[in-house]
C-alpha positions as CSV (number, residue, x, y, z in Angstrom):
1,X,195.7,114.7,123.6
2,X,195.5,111.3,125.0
3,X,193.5,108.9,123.5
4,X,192.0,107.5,126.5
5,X,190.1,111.0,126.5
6,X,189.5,111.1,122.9
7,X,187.1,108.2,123.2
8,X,184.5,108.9,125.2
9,X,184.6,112.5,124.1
10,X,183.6,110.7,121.2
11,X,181.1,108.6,122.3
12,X,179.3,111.4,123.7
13,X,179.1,113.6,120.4
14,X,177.8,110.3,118.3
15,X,174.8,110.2,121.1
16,X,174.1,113.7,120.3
17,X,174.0,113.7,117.0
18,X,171.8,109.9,117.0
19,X,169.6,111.9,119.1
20,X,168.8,115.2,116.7
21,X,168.7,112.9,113.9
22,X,165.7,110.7,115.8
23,X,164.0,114.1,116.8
24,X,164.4,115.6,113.1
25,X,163.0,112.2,111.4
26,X,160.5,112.3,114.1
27,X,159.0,115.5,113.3
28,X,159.2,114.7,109.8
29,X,156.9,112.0,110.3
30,X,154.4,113.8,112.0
31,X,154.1,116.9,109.6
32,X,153.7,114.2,106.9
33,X,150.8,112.7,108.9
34,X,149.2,116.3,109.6
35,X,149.7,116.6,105.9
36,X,147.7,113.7,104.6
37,X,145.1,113.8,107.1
38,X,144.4,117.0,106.1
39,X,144.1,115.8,102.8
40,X,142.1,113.2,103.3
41,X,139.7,115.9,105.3
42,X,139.2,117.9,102.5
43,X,136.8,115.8,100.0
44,X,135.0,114.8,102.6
45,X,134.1,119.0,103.8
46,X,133.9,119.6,99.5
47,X,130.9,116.3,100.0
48,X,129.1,117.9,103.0
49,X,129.3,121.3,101.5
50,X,127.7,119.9,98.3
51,X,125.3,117.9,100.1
52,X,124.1,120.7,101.8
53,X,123.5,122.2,98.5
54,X,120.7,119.9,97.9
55,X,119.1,120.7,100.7
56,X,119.1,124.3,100.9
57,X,122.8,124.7,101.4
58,X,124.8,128.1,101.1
59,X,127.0,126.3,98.6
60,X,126.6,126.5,94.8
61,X,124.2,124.6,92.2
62,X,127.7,123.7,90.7
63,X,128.9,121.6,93.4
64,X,125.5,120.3,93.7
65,X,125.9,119.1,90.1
66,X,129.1,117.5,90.8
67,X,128.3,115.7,93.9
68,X,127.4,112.8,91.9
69,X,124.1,112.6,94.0
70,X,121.1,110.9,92.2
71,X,117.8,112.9,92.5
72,X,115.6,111.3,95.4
73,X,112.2,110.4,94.4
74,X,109.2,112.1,96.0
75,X,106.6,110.2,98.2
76,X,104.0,111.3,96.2
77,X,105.9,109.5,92.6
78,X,106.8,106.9,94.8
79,X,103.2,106.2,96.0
80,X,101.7,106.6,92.8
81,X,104.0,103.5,91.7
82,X,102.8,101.5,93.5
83,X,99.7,102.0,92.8
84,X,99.7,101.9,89.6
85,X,101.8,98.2,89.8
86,X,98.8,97.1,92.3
87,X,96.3,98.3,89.4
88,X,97.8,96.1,87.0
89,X,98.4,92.9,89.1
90,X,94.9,93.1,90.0
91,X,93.8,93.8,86.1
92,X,95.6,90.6,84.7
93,X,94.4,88.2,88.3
94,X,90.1,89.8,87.0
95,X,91.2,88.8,83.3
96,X,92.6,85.5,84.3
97,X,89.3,85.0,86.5
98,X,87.2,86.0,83.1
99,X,87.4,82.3,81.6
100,X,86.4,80.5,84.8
101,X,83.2,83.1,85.3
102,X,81.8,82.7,81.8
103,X,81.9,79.1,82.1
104,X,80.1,79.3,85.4
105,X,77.5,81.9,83.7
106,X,76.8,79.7,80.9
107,X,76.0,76.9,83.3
108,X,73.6,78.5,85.9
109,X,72.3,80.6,83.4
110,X,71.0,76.6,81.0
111,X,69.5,76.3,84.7
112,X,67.6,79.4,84.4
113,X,66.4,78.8,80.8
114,X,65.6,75.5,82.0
115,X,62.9,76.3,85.0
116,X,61.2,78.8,82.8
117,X,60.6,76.4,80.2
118,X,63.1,78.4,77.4
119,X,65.0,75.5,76.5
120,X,64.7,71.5,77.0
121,X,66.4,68.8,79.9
122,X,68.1,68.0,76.9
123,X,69.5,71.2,75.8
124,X,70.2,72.0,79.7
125,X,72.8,68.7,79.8
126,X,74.1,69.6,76.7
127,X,75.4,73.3,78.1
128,X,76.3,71.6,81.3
129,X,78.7,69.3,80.0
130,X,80.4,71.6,77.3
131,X,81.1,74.1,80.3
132,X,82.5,71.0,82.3
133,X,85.1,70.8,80.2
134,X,88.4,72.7,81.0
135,X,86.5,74.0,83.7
136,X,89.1,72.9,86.3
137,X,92.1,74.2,84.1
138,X,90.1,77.7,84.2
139,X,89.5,78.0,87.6
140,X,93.6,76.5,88.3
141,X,95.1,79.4,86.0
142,X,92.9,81.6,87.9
143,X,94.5,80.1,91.3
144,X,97.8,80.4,90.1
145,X,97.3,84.4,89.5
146,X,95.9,85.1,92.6
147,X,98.8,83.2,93.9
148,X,101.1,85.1,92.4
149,X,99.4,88.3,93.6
150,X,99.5,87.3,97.3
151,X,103.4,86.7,96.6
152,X,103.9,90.0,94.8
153,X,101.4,91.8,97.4
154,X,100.1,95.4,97.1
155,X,101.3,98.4,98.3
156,X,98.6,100.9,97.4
157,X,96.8,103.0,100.2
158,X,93.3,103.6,100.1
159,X,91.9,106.2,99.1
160,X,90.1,107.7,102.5
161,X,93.8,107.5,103.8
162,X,95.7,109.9,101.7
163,X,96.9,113.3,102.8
164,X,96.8,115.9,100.2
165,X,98.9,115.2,96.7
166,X,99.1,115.2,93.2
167,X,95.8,115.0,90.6
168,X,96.6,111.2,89.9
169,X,97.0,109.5,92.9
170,X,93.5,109.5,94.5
171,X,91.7,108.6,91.5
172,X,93.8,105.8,91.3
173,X,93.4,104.7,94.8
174,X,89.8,104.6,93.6
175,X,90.5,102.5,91.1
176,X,92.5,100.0,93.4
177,X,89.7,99.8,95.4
178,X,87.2,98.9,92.8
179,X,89.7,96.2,91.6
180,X,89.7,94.4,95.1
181,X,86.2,94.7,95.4
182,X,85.5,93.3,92.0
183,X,88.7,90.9,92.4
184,X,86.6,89.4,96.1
185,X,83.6,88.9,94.0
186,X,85.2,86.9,91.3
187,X,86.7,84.9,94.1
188,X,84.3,84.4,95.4
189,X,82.1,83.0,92.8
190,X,84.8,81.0,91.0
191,X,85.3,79.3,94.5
192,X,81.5,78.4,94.5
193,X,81.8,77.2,90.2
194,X,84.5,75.0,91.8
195,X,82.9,73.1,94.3
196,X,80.1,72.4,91.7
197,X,82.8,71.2,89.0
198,X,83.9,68.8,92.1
199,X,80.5,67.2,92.8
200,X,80.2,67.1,88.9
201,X,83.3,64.5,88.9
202,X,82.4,62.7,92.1
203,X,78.5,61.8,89.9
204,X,80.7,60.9,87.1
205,X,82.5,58.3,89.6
206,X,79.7,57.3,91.2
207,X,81.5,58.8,94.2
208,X,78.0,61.4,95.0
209,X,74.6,59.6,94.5
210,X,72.4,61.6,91.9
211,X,69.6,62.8,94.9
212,X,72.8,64.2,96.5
213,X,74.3,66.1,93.5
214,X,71.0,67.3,92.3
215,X,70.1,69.0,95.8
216,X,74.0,70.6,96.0
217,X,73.3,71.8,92.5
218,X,69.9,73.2,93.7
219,X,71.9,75.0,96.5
220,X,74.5,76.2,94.4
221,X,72.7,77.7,91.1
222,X,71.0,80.1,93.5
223,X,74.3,81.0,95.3
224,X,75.6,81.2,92.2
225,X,73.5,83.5,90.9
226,X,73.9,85.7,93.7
227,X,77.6,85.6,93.2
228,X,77.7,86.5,89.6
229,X,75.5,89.3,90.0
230,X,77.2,90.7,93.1
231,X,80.0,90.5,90.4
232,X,78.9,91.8,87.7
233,X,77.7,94.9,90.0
234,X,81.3,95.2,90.8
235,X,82.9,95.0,87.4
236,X,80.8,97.6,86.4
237,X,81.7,100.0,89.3
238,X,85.4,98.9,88.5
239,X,84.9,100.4,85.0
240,X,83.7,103.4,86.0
241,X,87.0,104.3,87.1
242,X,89.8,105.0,84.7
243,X,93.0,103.0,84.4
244,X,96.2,103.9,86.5
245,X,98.7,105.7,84.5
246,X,102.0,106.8,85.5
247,X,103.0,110.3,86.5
248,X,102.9,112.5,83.6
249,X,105.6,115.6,83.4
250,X,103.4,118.0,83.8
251,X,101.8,117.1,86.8
């Protein structure tokens, strides 16, 4: 045969094959890709199937177990937390308010002994000054607490705001409650114990004249009366309600 027609005989049979060998890698790829996508598919239906397990699924407690899926708290634990966190803030800010009130009860309470003729001017100045001292480092720990419980905040609701739960949670609403009320009052007075404690330094300067300091003091030993018993009325109230405690087992 002549080689001129040998050539692109040839030519034409090397196109051929190029092509079937393109189309056979071609389709290689792709079943490879159907393959591992596929793959990849199949954890993914094995997860949902589980997950829908722990909801109510049709799949089996097994897979359930193995999802790896942490148990989701209920509200009602949840709330309860809290709770019981805000219980205890507002515990330690009333105990860190305790110094600062006793001071202030000693004070007006030389005042009252003084009027009714139970103890001497004397006697009364000697009170008044032992209670001045570390009075302001009282009430400033006290500050720092509250502080820290505004930072902190709570996250308790109250108890005419609850839908219907466990045993524990609404008597430890209650208790929440009774500590803000009590924690107001203690604020409340220890503000007014301050403001005394500051006209106390200013007579020491010579900063307030004595007529001055003596009519404030007037004003404030009957405020301050008021105050301590509006708290003592609600520390009592507080106590009548039992300590937050955490969710038992067999609630």
């Amino acid at each position: 045969m002549d080689d001129s027609r040998i050539r692109p005989a040839a030519l034409v049979v090397a196109s051929v094959l190029a092509l079937v060998t393109s189309l056979l890698l071609l389709r290689a790829v792709l079943t490879d890709d159907a393959s591992g996508s596929s793959a990849s598919s199949a954890p993914t239906t094995a997860h949902d199937d589980s997950h829908g397990d722990s909801h109510g699924g049709t799949g089996t407690g097994e897979q359930g177990a193995d999802s790896g899926t942490a148990p989701v708290a209920s509200p009602l634990d949840t709330r309860l937390t809290r709770c019981v966190s805000a219980d205890q803030a507002l515990t330690q800010a009333l105990d860190n308010a305790q110094p600062a009130l006793d001071q202030w009860a000693v004070h007006v309470g030389a005042m009252n002994k003084l009027v009714v003729g139970e103890i001497t001017l004397e006697q009364a100045s000697a009170f008044w000054n032992r209670t001045r001292h570390d009075a302001a480092t009282r009430i400033e720990d006290f500050r720092a607490v509250m502080d820290d419980v505004r930072v902190r905040g709570l996250d308790c609701p109250g108890p005419h705001y609850l839908a219907p739960g466990a045993r524990q949670l609404p008597p430890c609403t209650r208790r929440v409650a009774a500590d803000i009320r009590a924690l107001g009052a203690a604020r409340t007075s220890i503000a007014t114990w301050e403001h005394h404690v500051h006209d106390m330094e200013m007579l020491r300067s010579g900063d307030l004249s004595p007529e001055d300091a003596t009519a404030a003091w007037l004003s404030m030993w009957q405020e301050g009366m008021d105050d301590l018993d509006t708290y003592d009325e609600a520390a009592r109230e507080m106590k009548q309600h039992e300590a937050c405690e955490p969710r038992t087992s067999s609630e």
